[in-house]
mmCIF file of the N, C-alpha and C atoms, coordinates in Angstrom:
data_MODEL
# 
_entry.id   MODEL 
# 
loop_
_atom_site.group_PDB 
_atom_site.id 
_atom_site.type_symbol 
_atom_site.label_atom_id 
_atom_site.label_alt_id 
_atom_site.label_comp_id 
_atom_site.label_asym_id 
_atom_site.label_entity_id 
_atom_site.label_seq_id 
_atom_site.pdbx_PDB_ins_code 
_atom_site.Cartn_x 
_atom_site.Cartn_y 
_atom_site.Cartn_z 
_atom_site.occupancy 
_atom_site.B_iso_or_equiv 
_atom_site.pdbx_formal_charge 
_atom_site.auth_seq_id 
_atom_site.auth_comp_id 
_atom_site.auth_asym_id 
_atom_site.auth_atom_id 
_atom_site.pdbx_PDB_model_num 
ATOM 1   N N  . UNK A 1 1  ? 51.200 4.786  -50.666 1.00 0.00 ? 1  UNK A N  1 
ATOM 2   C CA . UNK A 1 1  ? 52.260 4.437  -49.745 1.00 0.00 ? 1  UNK A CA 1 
ATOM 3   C C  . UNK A 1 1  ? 52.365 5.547  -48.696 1.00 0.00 ? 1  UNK A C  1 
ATOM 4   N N  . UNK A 1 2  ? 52.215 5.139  -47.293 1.00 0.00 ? 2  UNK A N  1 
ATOM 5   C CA . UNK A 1 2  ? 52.680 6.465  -46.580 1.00 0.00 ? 2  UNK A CA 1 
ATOM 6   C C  . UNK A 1 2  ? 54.306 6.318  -46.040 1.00 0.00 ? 2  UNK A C  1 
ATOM 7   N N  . UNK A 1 3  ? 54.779 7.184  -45.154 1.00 0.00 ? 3  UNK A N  1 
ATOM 8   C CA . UNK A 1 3  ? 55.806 8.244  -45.359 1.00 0.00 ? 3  UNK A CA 1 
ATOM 9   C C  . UNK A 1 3  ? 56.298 7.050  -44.456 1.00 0.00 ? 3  UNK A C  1 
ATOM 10  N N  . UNK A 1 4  ? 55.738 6.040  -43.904 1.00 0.00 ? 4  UNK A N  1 
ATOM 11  C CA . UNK A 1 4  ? 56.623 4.837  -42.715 1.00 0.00 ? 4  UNK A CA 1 
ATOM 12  C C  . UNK A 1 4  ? 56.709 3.654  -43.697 1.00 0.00 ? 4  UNK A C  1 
ATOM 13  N N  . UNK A 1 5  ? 56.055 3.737  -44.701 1.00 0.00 ? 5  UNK A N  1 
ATOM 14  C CA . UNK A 1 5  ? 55.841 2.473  -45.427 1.00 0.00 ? 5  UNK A CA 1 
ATOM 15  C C  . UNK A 1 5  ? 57.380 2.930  -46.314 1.00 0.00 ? 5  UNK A C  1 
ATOM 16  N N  . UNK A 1 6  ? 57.476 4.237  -46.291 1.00 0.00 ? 6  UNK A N  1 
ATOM 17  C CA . UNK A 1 6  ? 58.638 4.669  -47.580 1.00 0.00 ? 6  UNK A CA 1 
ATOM 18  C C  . UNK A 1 6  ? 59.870 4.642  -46.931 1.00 0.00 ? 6  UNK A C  1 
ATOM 19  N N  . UNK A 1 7  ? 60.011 4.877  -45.332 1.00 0.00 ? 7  UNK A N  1 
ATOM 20  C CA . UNK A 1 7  ? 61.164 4.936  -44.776 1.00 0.00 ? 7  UNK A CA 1 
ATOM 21  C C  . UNK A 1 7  ? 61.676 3.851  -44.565 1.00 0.00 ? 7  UNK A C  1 
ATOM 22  N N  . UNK A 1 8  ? 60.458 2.542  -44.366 1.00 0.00 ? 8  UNK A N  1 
ATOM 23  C CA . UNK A 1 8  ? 61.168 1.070  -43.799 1.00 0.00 ? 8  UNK A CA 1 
ATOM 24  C C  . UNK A 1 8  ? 61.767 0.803  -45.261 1.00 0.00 ? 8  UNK A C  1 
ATOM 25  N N  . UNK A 1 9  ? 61.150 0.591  -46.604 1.00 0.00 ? 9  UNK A N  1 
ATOM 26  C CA . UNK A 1 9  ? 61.835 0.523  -47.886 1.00 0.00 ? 9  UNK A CA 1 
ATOM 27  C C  . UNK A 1 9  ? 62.850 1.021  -48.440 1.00 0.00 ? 9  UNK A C  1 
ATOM 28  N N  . UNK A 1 10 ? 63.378 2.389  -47.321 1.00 0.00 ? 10 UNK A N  1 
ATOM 29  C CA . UNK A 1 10 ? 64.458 3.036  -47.929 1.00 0.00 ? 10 UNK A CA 1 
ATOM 30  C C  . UNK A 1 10 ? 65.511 2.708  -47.070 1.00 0.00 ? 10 UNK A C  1 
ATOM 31  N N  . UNK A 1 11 ? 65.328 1.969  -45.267 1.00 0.00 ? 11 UNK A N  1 
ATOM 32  C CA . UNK A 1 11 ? 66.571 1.692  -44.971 1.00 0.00 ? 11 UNK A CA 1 
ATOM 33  C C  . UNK A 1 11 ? 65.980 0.207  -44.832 1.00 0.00 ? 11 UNK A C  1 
ATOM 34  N N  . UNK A 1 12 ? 66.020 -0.518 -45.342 1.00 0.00 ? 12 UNK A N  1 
ATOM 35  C CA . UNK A 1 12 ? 65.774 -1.832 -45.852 1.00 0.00 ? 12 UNK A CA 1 
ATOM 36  C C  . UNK A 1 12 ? 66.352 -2.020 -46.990 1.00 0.00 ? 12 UNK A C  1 
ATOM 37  N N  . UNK A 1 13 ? 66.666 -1.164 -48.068 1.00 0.00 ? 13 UNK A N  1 
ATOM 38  C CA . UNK A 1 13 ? 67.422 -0.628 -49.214 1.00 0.00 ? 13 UNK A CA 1 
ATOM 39  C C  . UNK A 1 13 ? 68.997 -0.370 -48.649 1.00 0.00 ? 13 UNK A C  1 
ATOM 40  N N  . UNK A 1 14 ? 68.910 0.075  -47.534 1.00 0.00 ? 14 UNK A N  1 
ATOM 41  C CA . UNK A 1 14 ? 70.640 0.320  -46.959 1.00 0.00 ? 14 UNK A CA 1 
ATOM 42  C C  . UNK A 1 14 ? 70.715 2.170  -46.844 1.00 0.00 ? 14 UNK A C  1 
ATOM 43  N N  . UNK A 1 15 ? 69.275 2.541  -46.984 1.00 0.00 ? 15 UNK A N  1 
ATOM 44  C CA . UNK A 1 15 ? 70.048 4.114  -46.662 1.00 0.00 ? 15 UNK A CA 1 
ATOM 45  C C  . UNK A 1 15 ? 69.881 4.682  -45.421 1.00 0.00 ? 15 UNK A C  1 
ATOM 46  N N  . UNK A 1 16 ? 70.673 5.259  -44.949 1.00 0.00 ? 16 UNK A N  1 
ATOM 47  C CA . UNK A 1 16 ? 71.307 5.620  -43.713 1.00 0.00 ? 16 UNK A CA 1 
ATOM 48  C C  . UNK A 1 16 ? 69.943 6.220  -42.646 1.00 0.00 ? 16 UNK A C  1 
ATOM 49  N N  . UNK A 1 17 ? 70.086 5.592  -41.608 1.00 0.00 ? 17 UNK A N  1 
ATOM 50  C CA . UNK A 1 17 ? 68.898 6.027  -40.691 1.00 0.00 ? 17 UNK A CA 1 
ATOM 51  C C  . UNK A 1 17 ? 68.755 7.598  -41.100 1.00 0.00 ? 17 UNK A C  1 
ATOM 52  N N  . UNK A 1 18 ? 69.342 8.428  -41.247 1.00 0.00 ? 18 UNK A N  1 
ATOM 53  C CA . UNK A 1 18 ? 69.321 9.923  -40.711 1.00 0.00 ? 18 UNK A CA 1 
ATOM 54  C C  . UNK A 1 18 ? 69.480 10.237 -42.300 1.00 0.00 ? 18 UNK A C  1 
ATOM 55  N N  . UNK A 1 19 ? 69.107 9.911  -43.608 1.00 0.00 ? 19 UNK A N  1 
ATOM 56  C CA . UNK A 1 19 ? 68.992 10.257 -44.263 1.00 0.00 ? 19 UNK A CA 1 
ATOM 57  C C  . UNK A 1 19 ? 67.679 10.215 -44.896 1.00 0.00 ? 19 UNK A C  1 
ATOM 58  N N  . UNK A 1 20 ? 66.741 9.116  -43.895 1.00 0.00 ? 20 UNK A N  1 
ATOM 59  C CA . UNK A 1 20 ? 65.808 8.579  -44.474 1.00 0.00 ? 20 UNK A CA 1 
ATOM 60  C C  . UNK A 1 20 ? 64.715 9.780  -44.063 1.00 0.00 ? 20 UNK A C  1 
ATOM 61  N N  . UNK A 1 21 ? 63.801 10.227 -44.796 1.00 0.00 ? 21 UNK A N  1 
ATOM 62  C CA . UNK A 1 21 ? 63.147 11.292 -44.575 1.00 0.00 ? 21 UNK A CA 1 
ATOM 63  C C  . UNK A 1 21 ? 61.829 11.513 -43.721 1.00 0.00 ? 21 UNK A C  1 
ATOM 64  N N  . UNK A 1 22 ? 61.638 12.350 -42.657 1.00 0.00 ? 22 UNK A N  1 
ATOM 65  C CA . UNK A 1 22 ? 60.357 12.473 -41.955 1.00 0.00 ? 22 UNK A CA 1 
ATOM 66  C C  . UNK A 1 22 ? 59.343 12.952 -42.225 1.00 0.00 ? 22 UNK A C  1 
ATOM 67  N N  . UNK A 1 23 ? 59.388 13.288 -43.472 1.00 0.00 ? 23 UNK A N  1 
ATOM 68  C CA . UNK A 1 23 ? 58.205 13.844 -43.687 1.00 0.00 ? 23 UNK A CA 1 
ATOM 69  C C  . UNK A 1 23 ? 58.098 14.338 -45.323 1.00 0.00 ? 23 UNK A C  1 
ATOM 70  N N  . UNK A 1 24 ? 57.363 14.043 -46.131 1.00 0.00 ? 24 UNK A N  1 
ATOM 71  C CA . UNK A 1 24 ? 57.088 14.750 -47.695 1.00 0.00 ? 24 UNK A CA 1 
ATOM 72  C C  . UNK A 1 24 ? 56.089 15.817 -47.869 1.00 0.00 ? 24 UNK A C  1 
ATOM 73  N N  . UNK A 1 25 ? 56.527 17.201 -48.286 1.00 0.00 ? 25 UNK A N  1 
ATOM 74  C CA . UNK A 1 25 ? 55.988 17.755 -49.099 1.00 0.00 ? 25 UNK A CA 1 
ATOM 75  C C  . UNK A 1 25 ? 56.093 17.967 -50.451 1.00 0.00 ? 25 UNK A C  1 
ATOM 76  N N  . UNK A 1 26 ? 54.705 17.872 -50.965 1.00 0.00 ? 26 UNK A N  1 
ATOM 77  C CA . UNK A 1 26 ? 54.430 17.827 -52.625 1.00 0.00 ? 26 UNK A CA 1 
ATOM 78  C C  . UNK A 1 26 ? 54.542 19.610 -52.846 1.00 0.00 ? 26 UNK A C  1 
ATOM 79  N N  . UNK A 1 27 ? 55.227 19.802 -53.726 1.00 0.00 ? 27 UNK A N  1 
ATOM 80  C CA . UNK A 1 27 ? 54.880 21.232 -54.242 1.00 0.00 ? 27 UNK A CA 1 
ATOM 81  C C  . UNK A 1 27 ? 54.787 21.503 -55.994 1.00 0.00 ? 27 UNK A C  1 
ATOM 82  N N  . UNK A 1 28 ? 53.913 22.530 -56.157 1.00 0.00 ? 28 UNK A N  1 
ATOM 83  C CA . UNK A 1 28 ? 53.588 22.513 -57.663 1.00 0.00 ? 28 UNK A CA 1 
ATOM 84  C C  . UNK A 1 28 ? 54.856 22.492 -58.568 1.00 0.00 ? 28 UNK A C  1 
ATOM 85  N N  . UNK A 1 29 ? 55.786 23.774 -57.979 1.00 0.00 ? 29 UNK A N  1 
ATOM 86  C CA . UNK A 1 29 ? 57.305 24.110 -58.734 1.00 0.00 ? 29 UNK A CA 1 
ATOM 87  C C  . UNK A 1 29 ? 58.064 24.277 -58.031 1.00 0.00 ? 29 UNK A C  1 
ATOM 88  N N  . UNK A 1 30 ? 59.520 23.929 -58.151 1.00 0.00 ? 30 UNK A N  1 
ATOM 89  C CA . UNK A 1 30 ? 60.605 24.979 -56.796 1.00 0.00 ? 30 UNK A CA 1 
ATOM 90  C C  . UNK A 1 30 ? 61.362 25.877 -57.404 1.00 0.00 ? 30 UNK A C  1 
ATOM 91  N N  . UNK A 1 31 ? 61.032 26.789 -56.005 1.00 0.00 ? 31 UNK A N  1 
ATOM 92  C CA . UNK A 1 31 ? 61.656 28.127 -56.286 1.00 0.00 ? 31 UNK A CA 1 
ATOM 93  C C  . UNK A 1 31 ? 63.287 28.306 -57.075 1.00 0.00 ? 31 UNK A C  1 
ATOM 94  N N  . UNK A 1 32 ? 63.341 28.674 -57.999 1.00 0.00 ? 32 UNK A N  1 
ATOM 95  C CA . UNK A 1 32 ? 64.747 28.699 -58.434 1.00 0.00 ? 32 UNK A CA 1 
ATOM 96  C C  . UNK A 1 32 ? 65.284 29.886 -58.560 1.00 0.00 ? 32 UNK A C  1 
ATOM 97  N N  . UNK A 1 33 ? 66.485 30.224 -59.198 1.00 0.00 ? 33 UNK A N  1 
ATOM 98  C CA . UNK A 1 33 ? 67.075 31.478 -59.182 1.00 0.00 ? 33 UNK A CA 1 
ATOM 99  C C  . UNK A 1 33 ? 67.628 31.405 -60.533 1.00 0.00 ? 33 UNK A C  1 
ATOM 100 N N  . UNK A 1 34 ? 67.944 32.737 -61.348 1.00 0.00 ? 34 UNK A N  1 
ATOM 101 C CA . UNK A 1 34 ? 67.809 33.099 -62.621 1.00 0.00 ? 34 UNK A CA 1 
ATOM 102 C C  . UNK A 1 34 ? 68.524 32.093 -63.506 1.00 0.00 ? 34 UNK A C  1 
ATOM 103 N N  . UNK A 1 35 ? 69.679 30.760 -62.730 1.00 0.00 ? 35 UNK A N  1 
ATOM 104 C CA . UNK A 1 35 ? 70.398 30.637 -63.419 1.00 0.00 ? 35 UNK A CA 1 
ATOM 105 C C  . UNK A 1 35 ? 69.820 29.064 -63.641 1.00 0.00 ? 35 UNK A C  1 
ATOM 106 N N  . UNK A 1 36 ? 68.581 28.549 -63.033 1.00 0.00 ? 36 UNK A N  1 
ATOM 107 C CA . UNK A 1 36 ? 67.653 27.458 -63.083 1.00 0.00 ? 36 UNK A CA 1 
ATOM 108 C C  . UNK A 1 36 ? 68.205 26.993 -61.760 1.00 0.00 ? 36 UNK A C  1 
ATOM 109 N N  . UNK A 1 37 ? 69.093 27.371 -60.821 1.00 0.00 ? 37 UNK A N  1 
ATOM 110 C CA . UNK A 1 37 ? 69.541 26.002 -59.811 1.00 0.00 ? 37 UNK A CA 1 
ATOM 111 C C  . UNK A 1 37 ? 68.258 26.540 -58.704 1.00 0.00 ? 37 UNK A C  1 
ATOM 112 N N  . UNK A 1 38 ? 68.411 25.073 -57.807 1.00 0.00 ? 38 UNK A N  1 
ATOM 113 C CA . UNK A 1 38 ? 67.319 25.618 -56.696 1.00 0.00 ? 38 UNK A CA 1 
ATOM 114 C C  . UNK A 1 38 ? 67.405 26.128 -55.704 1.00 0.00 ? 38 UNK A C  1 
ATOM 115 N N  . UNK A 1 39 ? 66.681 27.158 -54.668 1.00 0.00 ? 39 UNK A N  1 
ATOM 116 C CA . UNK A 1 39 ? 66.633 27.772 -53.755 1.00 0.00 ? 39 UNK A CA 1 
ATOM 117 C C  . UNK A 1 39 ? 66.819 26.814 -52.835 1.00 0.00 ? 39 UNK A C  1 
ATOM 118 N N  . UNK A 1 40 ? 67.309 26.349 -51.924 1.00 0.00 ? 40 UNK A N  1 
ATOM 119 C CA . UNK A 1 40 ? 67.406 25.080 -51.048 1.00 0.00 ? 40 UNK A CA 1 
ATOM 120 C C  . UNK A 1 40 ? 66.927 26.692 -49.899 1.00 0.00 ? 40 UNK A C  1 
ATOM 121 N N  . UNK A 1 41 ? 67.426 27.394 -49.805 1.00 0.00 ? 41 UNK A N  1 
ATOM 122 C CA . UNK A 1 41 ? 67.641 28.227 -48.405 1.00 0.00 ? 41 UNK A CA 1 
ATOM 123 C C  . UNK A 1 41 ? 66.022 29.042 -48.286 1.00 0.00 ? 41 UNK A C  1 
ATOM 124 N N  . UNK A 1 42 ? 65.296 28.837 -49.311 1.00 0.00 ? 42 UNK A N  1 
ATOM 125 C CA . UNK A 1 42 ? 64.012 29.300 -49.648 1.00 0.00 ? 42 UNK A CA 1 
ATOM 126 C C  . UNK A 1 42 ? 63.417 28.147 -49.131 1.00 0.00 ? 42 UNK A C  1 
ATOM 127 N N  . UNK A 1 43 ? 63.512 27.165 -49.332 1.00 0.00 ? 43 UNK A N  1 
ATOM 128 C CA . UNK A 1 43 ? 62.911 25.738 -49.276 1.00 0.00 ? 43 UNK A CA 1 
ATOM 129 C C  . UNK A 1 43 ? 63.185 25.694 -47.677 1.00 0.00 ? 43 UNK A C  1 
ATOM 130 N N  . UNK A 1 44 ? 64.124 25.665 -47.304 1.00 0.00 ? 44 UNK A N  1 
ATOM 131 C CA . UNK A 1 44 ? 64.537 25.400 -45.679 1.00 0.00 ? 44 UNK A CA 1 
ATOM 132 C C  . UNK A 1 44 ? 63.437 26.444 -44.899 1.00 0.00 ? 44 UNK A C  1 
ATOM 133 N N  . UNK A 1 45 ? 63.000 27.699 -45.534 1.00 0.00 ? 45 UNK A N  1 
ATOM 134 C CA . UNK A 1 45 ? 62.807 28.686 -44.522 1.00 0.00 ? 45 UNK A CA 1 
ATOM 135 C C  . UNK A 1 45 ? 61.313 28.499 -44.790 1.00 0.00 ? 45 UNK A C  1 
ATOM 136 N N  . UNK A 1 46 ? 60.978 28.210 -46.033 1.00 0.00 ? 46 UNK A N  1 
ATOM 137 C CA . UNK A 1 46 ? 59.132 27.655 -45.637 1.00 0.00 ? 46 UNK A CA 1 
ATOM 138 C C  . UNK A 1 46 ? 59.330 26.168 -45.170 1.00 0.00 ? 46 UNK A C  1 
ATOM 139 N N  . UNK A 1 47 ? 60.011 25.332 -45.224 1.00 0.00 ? 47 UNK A N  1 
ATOM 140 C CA . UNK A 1 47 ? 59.334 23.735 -45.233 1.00 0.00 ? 47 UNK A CA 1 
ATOM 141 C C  . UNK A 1 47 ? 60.382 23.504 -43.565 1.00 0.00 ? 47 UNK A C  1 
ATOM 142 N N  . UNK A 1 48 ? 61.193 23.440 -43.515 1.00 0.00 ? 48 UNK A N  1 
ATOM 143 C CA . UNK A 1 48 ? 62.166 23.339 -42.238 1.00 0.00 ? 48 UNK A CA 1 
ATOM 144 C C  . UNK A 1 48 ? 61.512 23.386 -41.058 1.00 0.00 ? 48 UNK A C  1 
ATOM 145 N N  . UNK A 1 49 ? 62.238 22.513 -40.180 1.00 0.00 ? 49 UNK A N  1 
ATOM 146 C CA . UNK A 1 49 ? 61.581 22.827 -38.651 1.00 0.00 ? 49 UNK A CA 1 
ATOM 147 C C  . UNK A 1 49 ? 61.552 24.383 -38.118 1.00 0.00 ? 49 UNK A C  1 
ATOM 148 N N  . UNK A 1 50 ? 60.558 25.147 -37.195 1.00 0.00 ? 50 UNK A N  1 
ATOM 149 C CA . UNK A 1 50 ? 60.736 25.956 -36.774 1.00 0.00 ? 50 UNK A CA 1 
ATOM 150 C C  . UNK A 1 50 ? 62.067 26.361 -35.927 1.00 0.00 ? 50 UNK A C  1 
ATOM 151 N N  . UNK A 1 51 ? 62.623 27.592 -35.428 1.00 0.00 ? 51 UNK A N  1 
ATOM 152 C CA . UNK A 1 51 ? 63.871 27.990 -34.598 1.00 0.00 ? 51 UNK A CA 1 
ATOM 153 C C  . UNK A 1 51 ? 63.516 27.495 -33.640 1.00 0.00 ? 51 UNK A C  1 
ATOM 154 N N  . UNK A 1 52 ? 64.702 27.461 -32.951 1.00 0.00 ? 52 UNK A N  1 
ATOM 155 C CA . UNK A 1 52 ? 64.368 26.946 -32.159 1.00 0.00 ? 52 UNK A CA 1 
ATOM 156 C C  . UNK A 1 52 ? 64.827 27.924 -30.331 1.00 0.00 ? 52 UNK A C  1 
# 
């Protein structure tokens, strides 16, 4: 399935234009912190659009 085939299925499903995602990366593990929750701000700063 690619990433247009997944977005028409997900707001065809009813989810919100701007939630529906532009793009997937696969990664082996995510980064977490000692207490198991995830780094979202680690994740933003490799995977995120560049500054702008």
């Amino acid at each position: 399935m690619t990433i247009d085939r997944l977005g028409a299925r997900l707001a065809a499903a009813g989810l919100r234009r701007q939630a529906v995602p532009e793009r997937l990366e696969i990664v082996d593990t995510l980064p977490r912190n000692p207490a198991g929750k995830v780094l979202k701000r680690e994740l933003q700063q490799r995977f995120g659009p560049p500054d702008a």
